[in-house]
Structure formats: C-alpha cells, structure tokens
C-alpha positions, 0 to 999 in steps of 0.5 A, a space after each residue: 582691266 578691271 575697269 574696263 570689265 566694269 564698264 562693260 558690265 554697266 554697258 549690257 546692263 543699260 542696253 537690256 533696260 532700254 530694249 525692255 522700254 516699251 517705248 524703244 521695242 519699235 526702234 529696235 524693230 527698225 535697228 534689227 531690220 537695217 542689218 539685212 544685206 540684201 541681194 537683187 538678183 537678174 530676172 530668170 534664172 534656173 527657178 524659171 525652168 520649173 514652171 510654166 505660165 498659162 492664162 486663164 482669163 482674158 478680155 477683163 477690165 483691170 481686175 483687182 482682187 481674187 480669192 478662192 473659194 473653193 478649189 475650182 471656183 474663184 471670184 475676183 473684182 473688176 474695177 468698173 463695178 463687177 465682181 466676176 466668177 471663173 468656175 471649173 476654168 470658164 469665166 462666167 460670161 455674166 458677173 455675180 454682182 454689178 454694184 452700180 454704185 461703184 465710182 471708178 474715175 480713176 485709181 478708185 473703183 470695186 477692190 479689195 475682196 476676202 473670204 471670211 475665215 468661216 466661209 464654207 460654213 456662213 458664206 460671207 464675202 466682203 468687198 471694199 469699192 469707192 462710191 460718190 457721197 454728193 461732191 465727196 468720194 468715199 470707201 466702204 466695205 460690205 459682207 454679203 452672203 455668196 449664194 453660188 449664182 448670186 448676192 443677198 444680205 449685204 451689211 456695211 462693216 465700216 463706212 466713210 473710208 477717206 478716198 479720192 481719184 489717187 491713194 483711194 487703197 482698199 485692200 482687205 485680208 484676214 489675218 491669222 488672228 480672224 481679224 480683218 484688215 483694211 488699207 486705206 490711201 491717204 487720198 491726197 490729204 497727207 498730213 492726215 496720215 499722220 493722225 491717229 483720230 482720223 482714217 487717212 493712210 493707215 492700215 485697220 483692224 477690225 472684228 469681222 462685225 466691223 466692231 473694234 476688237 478691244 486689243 487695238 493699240 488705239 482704244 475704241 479705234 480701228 487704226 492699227 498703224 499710221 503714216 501710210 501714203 497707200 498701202 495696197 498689199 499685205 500677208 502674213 509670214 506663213 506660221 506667225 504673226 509677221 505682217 508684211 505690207 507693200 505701200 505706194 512712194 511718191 509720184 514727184 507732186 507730193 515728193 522726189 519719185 520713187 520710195 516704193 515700199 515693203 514694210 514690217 508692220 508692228 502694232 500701232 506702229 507710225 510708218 513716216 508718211 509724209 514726214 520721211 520717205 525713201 530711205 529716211 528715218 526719224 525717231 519714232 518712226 519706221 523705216 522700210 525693210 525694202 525702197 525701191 528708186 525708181 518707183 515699181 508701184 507695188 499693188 498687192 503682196 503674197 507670202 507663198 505657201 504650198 509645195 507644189 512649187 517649193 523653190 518659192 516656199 515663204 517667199 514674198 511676192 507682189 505685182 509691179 504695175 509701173 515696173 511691169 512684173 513680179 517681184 519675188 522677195 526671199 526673206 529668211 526662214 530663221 528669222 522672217 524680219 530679214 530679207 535675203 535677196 529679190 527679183 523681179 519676174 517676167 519683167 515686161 513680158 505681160 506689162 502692168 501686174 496687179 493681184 497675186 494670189 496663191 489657189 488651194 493647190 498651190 498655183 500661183 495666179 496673177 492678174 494685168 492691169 494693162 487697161 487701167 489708163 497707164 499700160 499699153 494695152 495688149 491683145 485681148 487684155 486685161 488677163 488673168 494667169 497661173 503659174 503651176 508646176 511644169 
C-alpha cells in the first residue's frame, strides 16, 4: 500500500515539473485540445426559424473583406482592385478607391481590411493587395486616412509579403491587444513555412506603425507562428486572448486533399505545414482542434458577439468556398479551448462563401464568392447578405 502511495506521490510530482517547462506548455496545449468530443450536426435545424436572410449587394466581383465603420456605413474589398462602400443600405455606384496597382490573376487581388482600434478619432484604414514587383508578385499592407468620399495619406506598414497566384493570404485584423495581425500564404514555397526568418505561411503581429512590438516570441521579428499553409480567418474569443485561426489543406499537388483547419493559435507556436497535415502530429508541433476531409476551403473566420441573435453567442463562424455554406462551430464557453459540435449552414444554397462579419448591431453579413473562377455563377452574383433577427 504504501508503496503504491509513494509511486503515486512521485507520479504528480514529475507531471506538475514538466507541465510547468516552458518547453512542454504547447504540448499540453495540444493534449488538452485532443480531449474534445465533438459533435457535427445536420444543416437546419429549429435556430433556422429565428432568423431571416436578406441581401444587401448584389452585382460584386468576388468581395473579400468588410468592416464597418460605423453603423450605417460599411467598406468592403473587391478582389479586382476596388474598395467599394454601402451607405444607409445603398451601394455607392463609384468605389472610394480604385488601386490600379492591384494583381489579381488568380487567388490574389485587394484583401484584407481593418479599422484601426482608433478609427473614429484618426480615421485609419488598412488594406493588404498583391502587386507585380518586375517578374515577382508580392503583398503589401498600407494605412490610408478614410476621408468619407475618399483616400488620402496612404503609408506602407509591411512590405514584401510572399505571394504568388495560390496561397497569396491576406487577412488583417486587430486583436485585443491593439495590435495587428497579418496571414500570409506559403505562396507555394512550403519548406519555407517552416522558417521563422522568413515570411511564408505565418501569421504576424505587428504595431499599428508596422514596427514590431518588443513581445513577439521571435525579437525583432513580426512572426508570431509558423507552418501555415494559407490561413485566411482569424478572431478572438470574445472577452480573452484565444485566437482562433481558419487555415487552407492541401489541394492533391502538394498532398492528400482535404486537411482544412481550425486552429488555436499560441505564441510562436509551429502549426506542422508542410511536415504534417490532416490529422497528424509531431512533437513540437500543433495539431488542429478541427480537420475537415473532404476539403471545405475555409476563407474567413468570425466569433459572434451580440445579442440580437443569442442562440449563436460565442460561436465560431466562417464561410466555405468549395464546401458552399457556413460553418457554424460551438465551443465552450467554460472552457473556449473546446469545441462542442459544428455545422454547416445554407449549404449550397448561395454557393462559394467567403467573408463573415458581425455589424454593430448585431446582424451577421456575408459575402459570395460565386465569381471567382471556381463557382457557378448565380443571377446577379456576386452578393453580399445579413442574417438578422426574424
């Protein structure tokens, strides 16, 4: 008896050492994520008769990325270069900025888009696009002043992103911390996302100056994790510091199709690409809390807020371009590392869905991605539409 009380002693001892090495936090990050049990639910169900779906836009060229900035008024990227306004309800018939410099051949174009934290009192906007540097393509992201009926003062913050016409990223969103993060593809130079000293397949943290903050785990480096293959969704658990990430699988070229991922993402955490995919694991490395086989092309990612539809308080959302809906991910409000269940919504009903947003009141808006070059283009596609209260 005693023996077997000693062992167990000397047991949690040795656990409680390792779990406090710095080396072994992420780790436990992954066991405690692996635990989930997680449910997918049909598309439907009794939520659907709470709501109602109407459009907002209609005629667009693959919209990309919207905010709000105020709540009557909102922006929002077309891929071919325009950065278009819808104001009281109506769409602006001229955009408020055309950047002819824009290269959208492919998956690459005018992208991500963020309001400073400050924006009602400095009016900055930043917008990341990929651009042809000679032969080579690259991304940018500039801060531009919003003037209302205009753009005035535009300032590179980070320059010479990695981009080609697949795995170009660019998502940009603050977080909690004021600070602004950036994804970035691998741009078909895999290997690379596995180095810390370059900027393919990661995700960055940067000052709203484009300077580096001096708490990066890397110093002097805007890279806050690695092995990304082309994360282009991520958000914040409402109320702390969890940032989930929505990230692209393989496409059969670069390995078995399928792999799509939802993500928890650590400081300088290494997320496997291109070392391991779906659901492998390696030491050192992190797994998905999510893997979807076959692919869904997961292209934004949204924690819901408001109470104005509560049945989705805290849930995870982000639109599915080749699996044609939403998908609707409940994790666990006492303990947001865990995820409950998911489905997917309005599946094919709208086909490819790209950005997901939340307004200040409340409404959930999407956006179609029909014209891209992969959908089925639809009557009077592209689209833009909110989900609201019924």
């Amino acid at each position: 008896m005693k023996t077997g009380k000693y062992f167990r002693s000397f047991f949690i001892l040795i656990f409680f050492l390792v779990n406090f090495n710095l080396v072994s936090c992420k780790q436990t990050l992954q066991n405690k994520l692996s635990e989930n049990a997680i449910t997918e639910k049909t598309t439907g169900g009794r939520d659907s008769a709470e709501y109602i779906t109407e459009s907002v836009a209609d005629n667009l060229y693959v919209p990309w990325s919207i905010i709000f900035t105020d709540k009557d008024r909102l922006l929002f990227t077309e891929r071919n270069g325009k950065l278009r306004v819808i104001e009281n309800g109506k769409l602006n018939s001229e955009p408020l900025k055309a950047f002819d410099e824009v290269s959208s051949n492919g998956e690459e174009g005018l992208m991500g888009l963020a309001a400073d934290p400050s924006y009602p009192e400095n009016k900055f906007i930043y917008i990341s696009y990929a651009y042809l540097d000679k032969e080579d393509m690259k991304v940018k992201v500039v801060r531009c002043t919003d003037n209302g009926n205009s753009l005035s003062d535009e300032k590179i913050i980070i320059d010479n992103l990695p981009a080609e016409r697949y795995h170009a990223g660019c998502r940009l969103k603050f977080g909690p911390d004021g600070k602004l993060y950036v994804t970035t593809g691998d741009a078909g130079e895999r290997e690379l996302a596995q180095d810390i000293n370059t900027l393919y397949g990661k995700i960055l943290r940067i000052n709203p100056d484009g300077t580096v903050p001096s708490d990066n785990p890397f110093k002097n480096n805007p890279v806050w994790s690695y092995g990304h293959r082309n994360p282009q969704g991520i958000d914040w658990y409402p109320g702390t510091d969890i940032l989930y990430s929505t990230e692209h699988g393989p496409s059969g070229f670069d390995g078995p199709g399928g792999g799509d991922e939802v993500n928890v993402i650590v400081k300088g955490g290494n997320y496997g690409w291109p070392e391991v995919s779906h659901k492998e694991s390696r030491e050192g490395m992190i797994s998905p809390v999510l893997e979807f086989t076959p692919a869904v092309a997961p292209a934004s990612g949204m924690f819901y807020k408001s109470d104005l539809l509560p049945q989705f308080r805290n849930n995870f959302f982000f639109g599915c371009l080749r699996g044609s809906g939403i998908m609707r991910v409940v994790v666990d409000s006492n303990n947001p590392l865990k995820i409950i269940s998911f489905e997917k919504m309005f599946s094919d009903k709208y086909g490819r869905i790209r950005e997901i947003t939340e307004s200040p009141e409340g409404e959930i808006y999407f956006s179609t991605s029909n014209r891209d070059g992969r959908g089925k283009v639809r009557d009077g596609d592209d689209k833009i539409y909110r989900i609201t209260k019924k």
